[in-house]
Structure formats: C-alpha cells, structure tokens
PDB file of the backbone (N, CA, C, O) and the ligand in Angstrom, with CONECT records:
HET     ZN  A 101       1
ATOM      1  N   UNK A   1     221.310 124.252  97.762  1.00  0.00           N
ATOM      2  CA  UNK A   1     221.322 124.800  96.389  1.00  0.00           C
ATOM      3  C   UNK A   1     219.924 125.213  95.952  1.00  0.00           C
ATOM      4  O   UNK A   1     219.697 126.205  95.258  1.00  0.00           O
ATOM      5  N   UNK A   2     219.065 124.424  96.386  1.00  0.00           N
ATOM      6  CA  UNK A   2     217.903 124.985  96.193  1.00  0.00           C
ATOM      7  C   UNK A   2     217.430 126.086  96.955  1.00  0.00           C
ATOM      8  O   UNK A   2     216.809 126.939  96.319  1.00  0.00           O
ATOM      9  N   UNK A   3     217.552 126.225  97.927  1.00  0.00           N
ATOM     10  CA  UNK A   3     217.295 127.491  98.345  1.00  0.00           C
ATOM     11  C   UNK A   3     217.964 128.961  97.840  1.00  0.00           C
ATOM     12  O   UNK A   3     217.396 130.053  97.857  1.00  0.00           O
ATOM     13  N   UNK A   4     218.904 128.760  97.528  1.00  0.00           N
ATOM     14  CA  UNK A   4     219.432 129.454  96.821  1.00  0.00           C
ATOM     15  C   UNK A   4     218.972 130.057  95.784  1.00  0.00           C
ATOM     16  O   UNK A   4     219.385 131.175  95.475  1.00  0.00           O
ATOM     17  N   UNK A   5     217.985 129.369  95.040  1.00  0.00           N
ATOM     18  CA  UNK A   5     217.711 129.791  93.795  1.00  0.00           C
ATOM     19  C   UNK A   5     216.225 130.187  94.061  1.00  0.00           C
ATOM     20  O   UNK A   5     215.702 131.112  93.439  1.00  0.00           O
ATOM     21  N   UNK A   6     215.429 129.314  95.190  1.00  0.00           N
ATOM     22  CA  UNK A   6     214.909 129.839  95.363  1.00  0.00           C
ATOM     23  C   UNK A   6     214.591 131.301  95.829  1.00  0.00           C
ATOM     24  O   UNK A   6     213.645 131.898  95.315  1.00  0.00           O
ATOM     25  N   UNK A   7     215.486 131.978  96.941  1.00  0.00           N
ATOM     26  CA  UNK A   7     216.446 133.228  97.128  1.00  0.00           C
ATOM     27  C   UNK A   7     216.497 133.958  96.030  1.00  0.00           C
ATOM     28  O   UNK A   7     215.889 135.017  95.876  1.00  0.00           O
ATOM     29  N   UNK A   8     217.121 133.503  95.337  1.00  0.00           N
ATOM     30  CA  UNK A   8     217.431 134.673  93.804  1.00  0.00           C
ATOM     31  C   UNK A   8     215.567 134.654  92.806  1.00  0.00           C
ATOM     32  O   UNK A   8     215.042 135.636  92.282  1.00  0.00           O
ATOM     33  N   UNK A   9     215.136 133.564  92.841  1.00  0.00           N
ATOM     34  CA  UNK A   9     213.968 133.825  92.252  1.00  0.00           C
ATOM     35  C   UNK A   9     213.528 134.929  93.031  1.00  0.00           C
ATOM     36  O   UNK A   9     213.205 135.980  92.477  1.00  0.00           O
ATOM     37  N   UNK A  10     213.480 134.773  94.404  1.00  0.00           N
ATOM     38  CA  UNK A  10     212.427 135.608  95.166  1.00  0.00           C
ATOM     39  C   UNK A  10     212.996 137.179  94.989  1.00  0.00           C
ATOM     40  O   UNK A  10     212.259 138.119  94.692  1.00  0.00           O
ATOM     41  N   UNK A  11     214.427 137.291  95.222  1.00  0.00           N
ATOM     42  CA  UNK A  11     215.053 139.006  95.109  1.00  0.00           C
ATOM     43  C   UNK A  11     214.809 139.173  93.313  1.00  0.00           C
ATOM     44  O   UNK A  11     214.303 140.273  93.091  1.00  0.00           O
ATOM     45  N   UNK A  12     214.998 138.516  92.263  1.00  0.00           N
ATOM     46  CA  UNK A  12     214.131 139.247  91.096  1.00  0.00           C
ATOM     47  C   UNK A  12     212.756 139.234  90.795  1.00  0.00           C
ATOM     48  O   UNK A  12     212.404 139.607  89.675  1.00  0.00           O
ATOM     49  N   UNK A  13     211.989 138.891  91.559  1.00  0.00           N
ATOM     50  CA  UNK A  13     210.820 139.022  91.811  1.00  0.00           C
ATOM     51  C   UNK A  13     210.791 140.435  92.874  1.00  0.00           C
ATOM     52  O   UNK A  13     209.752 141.075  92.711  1.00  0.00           O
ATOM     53  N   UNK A  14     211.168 140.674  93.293  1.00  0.00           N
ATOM     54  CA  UNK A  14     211.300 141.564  94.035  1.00  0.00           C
ATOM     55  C   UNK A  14     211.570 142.666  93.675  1.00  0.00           C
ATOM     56  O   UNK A  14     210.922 143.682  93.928  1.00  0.00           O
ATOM     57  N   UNK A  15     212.504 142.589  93.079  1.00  0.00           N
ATOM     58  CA  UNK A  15     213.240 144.029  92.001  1.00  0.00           C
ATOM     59  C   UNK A  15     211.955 144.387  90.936  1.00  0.00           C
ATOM     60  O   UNK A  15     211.268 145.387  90.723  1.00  0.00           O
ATOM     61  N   UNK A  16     211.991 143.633  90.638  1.00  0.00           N
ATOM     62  CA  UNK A  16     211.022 143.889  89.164  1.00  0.00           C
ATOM     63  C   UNK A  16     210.097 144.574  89.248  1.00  0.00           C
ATOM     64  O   UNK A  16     209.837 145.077  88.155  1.00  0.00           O
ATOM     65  N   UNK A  17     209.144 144.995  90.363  1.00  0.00           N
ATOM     66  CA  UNK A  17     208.486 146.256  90.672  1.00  0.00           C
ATOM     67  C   UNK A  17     209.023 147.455  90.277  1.00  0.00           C
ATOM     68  O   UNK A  17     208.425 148.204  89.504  1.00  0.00           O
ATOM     69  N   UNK A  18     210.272 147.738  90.814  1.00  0.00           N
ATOM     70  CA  UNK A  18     210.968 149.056  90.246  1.00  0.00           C
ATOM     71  C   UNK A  18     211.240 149.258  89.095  1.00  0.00           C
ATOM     72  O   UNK A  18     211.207 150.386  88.604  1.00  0.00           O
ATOM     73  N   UNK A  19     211.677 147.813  88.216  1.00  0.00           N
ATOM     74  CA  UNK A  19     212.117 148.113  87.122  1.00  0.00           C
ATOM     75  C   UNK A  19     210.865 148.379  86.119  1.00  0.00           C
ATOM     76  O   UNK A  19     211.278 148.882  85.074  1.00  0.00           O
ATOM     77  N   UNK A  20     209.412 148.184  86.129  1.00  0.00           N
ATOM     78  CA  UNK A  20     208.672 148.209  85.610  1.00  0.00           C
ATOM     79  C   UNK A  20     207.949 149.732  85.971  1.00  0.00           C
ATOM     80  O   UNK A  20     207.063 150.128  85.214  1.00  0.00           O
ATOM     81  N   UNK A  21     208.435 150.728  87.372  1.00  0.00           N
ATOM     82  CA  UNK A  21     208.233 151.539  88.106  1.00  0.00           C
ATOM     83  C   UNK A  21     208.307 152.682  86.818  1.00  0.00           C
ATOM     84  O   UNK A  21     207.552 153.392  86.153  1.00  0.00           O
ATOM     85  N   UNK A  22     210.253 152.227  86.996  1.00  0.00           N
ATOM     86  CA  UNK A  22     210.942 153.220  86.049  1.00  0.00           C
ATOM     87  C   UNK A  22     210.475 153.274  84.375  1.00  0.00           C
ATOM     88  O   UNK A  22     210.404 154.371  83.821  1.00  0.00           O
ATOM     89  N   UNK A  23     210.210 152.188  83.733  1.00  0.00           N
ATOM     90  CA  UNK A  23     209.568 152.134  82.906  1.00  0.00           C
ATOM     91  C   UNK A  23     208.318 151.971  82.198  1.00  0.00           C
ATOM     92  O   UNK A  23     208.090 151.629  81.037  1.00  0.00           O
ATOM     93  N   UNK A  24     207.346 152.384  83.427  1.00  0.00           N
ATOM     94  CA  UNK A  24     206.255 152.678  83.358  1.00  0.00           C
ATOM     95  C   UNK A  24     205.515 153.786  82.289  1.00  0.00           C
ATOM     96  O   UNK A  24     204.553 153.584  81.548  1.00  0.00           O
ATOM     97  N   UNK A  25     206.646 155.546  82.563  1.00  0.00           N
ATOM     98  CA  UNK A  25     205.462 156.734  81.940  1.00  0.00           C
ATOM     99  C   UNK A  25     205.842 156.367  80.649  1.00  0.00           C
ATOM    100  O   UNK A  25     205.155 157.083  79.921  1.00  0.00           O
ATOM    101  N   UNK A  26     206.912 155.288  79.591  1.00  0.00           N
ATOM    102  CA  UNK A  26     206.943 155.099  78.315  1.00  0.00           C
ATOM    103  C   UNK A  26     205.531 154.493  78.250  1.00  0.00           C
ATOM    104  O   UNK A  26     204.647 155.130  77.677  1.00  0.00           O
ATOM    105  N   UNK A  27     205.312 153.485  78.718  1.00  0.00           N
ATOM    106  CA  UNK A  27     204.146 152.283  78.740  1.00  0.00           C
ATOM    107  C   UNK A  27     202.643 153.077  78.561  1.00  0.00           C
ATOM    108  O   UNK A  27     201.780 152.909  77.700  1.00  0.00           O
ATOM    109  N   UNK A  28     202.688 154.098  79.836  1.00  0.00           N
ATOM    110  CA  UNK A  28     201.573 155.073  79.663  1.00  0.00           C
ATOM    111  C   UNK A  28     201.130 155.227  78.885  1.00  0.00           C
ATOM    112  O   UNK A  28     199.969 154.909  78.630  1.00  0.00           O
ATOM    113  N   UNK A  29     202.104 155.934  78.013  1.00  0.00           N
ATOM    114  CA  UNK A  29     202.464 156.823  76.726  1.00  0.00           C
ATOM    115  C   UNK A  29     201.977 156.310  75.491  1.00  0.00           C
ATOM    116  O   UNK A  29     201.286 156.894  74.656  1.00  0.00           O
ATOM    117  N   UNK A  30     202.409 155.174  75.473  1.00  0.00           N
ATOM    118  CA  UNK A  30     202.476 153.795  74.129  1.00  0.00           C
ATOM    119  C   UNK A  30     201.178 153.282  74.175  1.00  0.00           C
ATOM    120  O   UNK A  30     200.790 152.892  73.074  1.00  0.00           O
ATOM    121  N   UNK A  31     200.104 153.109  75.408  1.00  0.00           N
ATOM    122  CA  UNK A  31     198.928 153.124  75.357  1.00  0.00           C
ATOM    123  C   UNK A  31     198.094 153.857  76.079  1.00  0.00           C
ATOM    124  O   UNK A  31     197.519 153.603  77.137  1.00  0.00           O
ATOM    125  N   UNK A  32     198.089 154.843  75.363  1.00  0.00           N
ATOM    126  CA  UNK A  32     197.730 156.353  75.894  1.00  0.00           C
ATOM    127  C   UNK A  32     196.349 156.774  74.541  1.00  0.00           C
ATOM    128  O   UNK A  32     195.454 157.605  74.699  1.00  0.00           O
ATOM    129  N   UNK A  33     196.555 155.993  73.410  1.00  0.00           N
ATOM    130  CA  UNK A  33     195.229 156.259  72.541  1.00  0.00           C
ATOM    131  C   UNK A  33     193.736 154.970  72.788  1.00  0.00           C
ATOM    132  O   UNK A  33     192.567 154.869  72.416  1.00  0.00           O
ATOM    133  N   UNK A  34     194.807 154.125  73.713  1.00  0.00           N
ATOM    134  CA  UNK A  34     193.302 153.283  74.152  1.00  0.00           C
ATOM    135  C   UNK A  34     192.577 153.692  75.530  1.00  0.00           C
ATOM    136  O   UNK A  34     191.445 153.400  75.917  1.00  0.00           O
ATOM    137  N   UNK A  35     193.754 154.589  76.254  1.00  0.00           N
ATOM    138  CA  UNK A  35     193.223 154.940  77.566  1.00  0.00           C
ATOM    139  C   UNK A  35     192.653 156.151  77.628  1.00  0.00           C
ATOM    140  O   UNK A  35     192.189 156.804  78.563  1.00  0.00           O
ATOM    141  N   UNK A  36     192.786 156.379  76.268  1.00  0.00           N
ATOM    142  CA  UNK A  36     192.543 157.613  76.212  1.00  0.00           C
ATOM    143  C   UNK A  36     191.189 158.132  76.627  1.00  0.00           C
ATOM    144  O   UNK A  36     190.241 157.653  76.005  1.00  0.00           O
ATOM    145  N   UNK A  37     190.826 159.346  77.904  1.00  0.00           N
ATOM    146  CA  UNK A  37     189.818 159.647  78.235  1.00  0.00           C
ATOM    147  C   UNK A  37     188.707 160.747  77.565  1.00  0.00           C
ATOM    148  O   UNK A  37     188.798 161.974  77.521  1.00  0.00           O
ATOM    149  N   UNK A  38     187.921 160.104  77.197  1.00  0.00           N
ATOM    150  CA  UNK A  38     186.519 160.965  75.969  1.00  0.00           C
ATOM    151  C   UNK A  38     185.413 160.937  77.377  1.00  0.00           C
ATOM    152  O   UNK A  38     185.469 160.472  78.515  1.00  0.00           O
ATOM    153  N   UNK A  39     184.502 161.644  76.642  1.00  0.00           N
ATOM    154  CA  UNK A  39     183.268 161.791  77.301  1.00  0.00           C
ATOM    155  C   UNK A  39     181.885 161.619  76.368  1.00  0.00           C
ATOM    156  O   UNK A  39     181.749 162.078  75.234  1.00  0.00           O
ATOM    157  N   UNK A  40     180.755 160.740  77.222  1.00  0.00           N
ATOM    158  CA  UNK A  40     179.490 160.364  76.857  1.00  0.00           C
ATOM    159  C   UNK A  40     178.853 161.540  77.124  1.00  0.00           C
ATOM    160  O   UNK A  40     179.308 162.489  77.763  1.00  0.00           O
ATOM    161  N   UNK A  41     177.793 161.442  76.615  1.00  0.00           N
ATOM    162  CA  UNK A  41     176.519 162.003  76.640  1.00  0.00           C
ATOM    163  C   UNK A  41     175.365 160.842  77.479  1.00  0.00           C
ATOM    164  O   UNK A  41     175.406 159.622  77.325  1.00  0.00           O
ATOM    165  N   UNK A  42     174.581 161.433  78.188  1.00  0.00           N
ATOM    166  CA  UNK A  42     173.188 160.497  78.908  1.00  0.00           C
ATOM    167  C   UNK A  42     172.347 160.393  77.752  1.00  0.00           C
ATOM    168  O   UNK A  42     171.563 159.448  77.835  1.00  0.00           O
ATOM    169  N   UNK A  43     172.256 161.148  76.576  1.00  0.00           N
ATOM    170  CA  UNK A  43     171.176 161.188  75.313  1.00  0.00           C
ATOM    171  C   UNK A  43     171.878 160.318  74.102  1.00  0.00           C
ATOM    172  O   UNK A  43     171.275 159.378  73.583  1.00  0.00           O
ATOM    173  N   UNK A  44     172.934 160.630  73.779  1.00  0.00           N
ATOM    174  CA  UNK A  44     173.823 160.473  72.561  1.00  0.00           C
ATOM    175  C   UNK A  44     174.385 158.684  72.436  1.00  0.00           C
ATOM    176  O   UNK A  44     174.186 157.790  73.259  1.00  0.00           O
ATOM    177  N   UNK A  45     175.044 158.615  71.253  1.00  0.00           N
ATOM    178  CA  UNK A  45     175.476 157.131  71.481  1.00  0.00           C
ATOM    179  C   UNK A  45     176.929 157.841  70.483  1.00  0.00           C
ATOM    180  O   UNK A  45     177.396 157.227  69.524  1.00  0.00           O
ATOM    181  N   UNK A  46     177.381 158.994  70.879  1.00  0.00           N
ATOM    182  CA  UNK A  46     179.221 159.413  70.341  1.00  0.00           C
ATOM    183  C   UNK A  46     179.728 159.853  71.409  1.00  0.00           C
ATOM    184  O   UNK A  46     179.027 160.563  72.130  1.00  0.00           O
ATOM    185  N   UNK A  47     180.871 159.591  71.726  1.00  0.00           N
ATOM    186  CA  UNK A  47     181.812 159.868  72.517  1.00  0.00           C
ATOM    187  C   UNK A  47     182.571 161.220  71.667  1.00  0.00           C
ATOM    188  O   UNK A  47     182.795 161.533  70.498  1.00  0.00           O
ATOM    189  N   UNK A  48     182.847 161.895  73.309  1.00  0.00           N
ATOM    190  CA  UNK A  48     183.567 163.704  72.874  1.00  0.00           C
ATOM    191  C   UNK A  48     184.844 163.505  73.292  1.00  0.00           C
ATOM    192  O   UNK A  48     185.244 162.482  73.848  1.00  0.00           O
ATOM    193  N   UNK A  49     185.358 164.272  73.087  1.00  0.00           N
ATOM    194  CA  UNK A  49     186.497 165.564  73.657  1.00  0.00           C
ATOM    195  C   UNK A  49     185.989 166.351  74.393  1.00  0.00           C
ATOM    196  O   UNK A  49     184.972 167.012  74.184  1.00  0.00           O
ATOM    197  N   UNK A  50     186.782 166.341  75.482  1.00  0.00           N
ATOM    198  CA  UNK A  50     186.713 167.685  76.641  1.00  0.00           C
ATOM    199  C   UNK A  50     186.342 169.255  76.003  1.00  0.00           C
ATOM    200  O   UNK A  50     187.244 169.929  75.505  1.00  0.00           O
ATOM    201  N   UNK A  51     185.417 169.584  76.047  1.00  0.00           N
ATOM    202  CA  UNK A  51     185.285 171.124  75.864  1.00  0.00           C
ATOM    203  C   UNK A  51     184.013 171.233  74.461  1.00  0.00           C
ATOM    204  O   UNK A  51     183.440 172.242  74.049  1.00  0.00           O
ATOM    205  N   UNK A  52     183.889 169.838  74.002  1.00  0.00           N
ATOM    206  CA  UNK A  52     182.919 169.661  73.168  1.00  0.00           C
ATOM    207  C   UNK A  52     181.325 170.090  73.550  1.00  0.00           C
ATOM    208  O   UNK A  52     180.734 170.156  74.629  1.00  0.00           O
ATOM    209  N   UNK A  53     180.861 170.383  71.988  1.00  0.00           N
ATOM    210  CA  UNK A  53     179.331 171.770  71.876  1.00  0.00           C
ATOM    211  C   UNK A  53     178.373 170.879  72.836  1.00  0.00           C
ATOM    212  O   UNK A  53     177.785 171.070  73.901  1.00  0.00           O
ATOM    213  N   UNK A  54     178.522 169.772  71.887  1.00  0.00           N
ATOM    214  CA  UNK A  54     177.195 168.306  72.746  1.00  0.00           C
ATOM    215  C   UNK A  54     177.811 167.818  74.053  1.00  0.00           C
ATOM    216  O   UNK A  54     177.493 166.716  74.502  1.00  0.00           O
ATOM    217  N   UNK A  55     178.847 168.758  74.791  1.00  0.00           N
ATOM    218  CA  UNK A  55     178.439 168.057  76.417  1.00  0.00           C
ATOM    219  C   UNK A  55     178.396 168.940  77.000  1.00  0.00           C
ATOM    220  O   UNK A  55     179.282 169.273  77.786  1.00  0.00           O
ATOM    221  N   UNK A  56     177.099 169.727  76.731  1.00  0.00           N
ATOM    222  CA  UNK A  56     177.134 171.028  77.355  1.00  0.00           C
ATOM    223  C   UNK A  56     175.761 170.310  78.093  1.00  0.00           C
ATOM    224  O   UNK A  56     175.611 170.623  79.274  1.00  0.00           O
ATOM    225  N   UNK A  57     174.775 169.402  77.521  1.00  0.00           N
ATOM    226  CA  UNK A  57     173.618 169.309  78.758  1.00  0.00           C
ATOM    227  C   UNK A  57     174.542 167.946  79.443  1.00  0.00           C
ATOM    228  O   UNK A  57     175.008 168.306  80.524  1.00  0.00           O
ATOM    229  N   UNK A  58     174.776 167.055  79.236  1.00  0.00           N
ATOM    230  CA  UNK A  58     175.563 166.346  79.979  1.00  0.00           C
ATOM    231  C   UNK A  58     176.960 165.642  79.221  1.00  0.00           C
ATOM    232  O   UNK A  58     177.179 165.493  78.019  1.00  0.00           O
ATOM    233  N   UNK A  59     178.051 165.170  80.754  1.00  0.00           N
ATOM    234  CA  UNK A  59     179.215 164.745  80.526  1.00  0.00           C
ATOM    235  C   UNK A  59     179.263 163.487  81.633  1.00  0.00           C
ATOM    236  O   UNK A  59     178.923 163.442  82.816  1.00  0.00           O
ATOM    237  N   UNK A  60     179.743 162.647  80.877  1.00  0.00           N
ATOM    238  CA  UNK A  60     180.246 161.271  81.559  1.00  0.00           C
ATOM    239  C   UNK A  60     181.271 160.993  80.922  1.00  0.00           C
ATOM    240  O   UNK A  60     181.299 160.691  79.729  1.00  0.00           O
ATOM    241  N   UNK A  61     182.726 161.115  82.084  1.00  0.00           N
ATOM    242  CA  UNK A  61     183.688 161.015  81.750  1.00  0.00           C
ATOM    243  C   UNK A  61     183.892 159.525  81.869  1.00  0.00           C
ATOM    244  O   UNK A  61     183.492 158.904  82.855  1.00  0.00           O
ATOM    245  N   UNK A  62     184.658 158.826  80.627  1.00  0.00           N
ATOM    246  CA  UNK A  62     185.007 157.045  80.162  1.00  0.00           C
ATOM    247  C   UNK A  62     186.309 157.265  79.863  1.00  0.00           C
ATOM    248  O   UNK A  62     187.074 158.206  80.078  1.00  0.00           O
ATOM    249  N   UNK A  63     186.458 155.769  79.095  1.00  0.00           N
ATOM    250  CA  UNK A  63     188.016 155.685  77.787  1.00  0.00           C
ATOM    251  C   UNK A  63     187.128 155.699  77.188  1.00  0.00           C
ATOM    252  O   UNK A  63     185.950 155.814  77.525  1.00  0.00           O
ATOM    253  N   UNK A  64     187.867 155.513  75.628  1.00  0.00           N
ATOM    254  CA  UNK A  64     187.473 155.317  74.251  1.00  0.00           C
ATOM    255  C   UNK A  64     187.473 154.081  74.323  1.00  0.00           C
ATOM    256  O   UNK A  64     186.765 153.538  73.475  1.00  0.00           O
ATOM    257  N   UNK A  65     188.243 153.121  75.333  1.00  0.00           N
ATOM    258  CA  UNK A  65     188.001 151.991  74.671  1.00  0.00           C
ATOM    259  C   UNK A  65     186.336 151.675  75.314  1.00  0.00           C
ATOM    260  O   UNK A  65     185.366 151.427  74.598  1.00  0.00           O
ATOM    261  N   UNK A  66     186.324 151.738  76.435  1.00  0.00           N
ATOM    262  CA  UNK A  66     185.092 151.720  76.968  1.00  0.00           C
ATOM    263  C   UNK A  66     183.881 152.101  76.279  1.00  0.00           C
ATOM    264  O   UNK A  66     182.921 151.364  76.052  1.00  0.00           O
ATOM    265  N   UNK A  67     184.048 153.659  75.876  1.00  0.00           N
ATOM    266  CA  UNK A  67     183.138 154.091  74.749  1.00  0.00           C
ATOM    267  C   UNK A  67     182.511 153.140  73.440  1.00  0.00           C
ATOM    268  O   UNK A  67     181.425 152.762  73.000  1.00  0.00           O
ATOM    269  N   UNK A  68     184.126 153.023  73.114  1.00  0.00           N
ATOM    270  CA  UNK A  68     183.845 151.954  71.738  1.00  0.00           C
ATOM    271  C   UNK A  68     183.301 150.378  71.697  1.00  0.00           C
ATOM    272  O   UNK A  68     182.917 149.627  70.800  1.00  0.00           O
ATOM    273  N   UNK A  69     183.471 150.273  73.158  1.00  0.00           N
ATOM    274  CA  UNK A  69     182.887 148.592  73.747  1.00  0.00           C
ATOM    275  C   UNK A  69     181.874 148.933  74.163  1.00  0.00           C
ATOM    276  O   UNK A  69     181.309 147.888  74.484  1.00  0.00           O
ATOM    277  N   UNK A  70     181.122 149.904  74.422  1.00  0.00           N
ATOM    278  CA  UNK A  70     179.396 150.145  74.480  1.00  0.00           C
ATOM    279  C   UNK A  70     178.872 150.414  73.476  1.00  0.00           C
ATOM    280  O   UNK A  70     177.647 150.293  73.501  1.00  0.00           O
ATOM    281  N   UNK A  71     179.279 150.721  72.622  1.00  0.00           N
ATOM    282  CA  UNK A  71     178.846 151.041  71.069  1.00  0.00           C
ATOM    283  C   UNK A  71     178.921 151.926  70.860  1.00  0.00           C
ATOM    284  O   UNK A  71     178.512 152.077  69.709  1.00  0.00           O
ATOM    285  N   UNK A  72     179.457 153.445  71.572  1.00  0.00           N
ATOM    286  CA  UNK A  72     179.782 154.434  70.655  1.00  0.00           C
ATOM    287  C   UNK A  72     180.668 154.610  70.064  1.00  0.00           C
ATOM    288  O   UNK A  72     181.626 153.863  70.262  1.00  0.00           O
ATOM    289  N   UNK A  73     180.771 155.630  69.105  1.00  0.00           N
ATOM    290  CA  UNK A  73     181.509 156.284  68.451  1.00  0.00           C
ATOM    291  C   UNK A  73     181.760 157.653  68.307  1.00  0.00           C
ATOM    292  O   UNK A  73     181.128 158.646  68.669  1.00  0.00           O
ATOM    293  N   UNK A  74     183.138 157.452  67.518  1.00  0.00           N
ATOM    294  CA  UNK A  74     183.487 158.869  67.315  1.00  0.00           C
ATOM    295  C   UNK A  74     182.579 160.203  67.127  1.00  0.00           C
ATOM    296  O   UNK A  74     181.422 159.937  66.803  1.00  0.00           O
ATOM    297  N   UNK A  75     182.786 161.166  67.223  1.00  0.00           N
ATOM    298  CA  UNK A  75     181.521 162.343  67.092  1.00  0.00           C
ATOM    299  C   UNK A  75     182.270 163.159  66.251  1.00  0.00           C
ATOM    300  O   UNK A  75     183.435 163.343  66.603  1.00  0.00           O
ATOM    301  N   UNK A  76     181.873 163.720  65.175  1.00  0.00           N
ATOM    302  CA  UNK A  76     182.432 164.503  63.960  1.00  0.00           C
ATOM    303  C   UNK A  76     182.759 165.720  63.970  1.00  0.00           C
ATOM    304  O   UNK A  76     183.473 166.235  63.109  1.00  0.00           O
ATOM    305  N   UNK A  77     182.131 166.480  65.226  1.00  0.00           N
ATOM    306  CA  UNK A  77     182.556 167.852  65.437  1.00  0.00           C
ATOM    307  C   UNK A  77     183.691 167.587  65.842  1.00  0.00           C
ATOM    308  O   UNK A  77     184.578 167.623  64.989  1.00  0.00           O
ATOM    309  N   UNK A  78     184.073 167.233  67.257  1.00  0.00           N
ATOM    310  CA  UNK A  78     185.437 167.156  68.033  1.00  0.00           C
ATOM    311  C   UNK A  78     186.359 166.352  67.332  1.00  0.00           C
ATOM    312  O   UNK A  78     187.558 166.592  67.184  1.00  0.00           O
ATOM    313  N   UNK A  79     185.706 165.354  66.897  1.00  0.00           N
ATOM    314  CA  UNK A  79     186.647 163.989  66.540  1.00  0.00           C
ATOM    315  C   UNK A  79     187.911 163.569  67.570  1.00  0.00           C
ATOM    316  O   UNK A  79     189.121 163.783  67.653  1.00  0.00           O
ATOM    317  N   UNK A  80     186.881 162.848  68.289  1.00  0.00           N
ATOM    318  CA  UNK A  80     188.295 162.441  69.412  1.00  0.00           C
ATOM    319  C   UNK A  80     189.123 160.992  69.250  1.00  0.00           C
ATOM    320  O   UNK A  80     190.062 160.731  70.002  1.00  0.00           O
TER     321      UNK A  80
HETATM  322 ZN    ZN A 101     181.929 166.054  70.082  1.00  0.00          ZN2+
END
C-alpha cells in the first residue's frame, strides 16, 4: 500500500510539468510588467524603452525589476 502511493505521488509529480507547461503563457502574461524588459544607460541612473532619444550613446538591456533594485528609475520621455 505504500508503494502505491508512493507510485501515485511520483506519476503526479510527474504530470505536473505539463500541466504548468500548458499554463505557463497566462503566467508570462500576469507577470509580464515585472519582467518587463527596459534598458540602462552606462551614464544615466533611468531606465528606457526600446527606441528611446537617451540610448542612443549607450543600451544595456535589464528588467524593470532589476532596474528598480539598482536604483533606477523611470525616465519621463519614454516612460516605461
Ligand atoms: Zn527614455
């Protein structure tokens, strides 16, 4: 009997990869404004948006959360 259950622990342990597979691109999605990818400056202490005026001498692509856990911030032109 115990093996048994041990057995079934192990096959939903097993499954549960897929099921987290399939419901993964919601998850993405739902934290998709913390993963969200901005860009530094080597001079600046604000994080951009892609295509922004100030990463025209340099771009270091991060997250925001990353950004915001080094101490930058938002930048007022792009506002990302
Ligand atoms: Zn900007």
């Amino acid at each position: 009997m115990k093996n048994f259950l041990f057995l079934l622990l192990f096959l939903v342990s097993a499954l549960s990869p897929s099921f987290s597979a399939v419901s993964l691109p919601v998850k993405v999605e739902r934290i998709q404004p913390i993963t969200e990818v901005v860009y530094i400056t080597n001079t600046g202490k604000k994080y951009h948006k892609t295509g922004c005026r100030y990463l025209k001498s340099s771009k270091v692509k991060t997250t925001k959360a990353e950004a915001i856990a080094a101490g930058y911030t938002a930048c007022k032109v792009c506002k990302p």
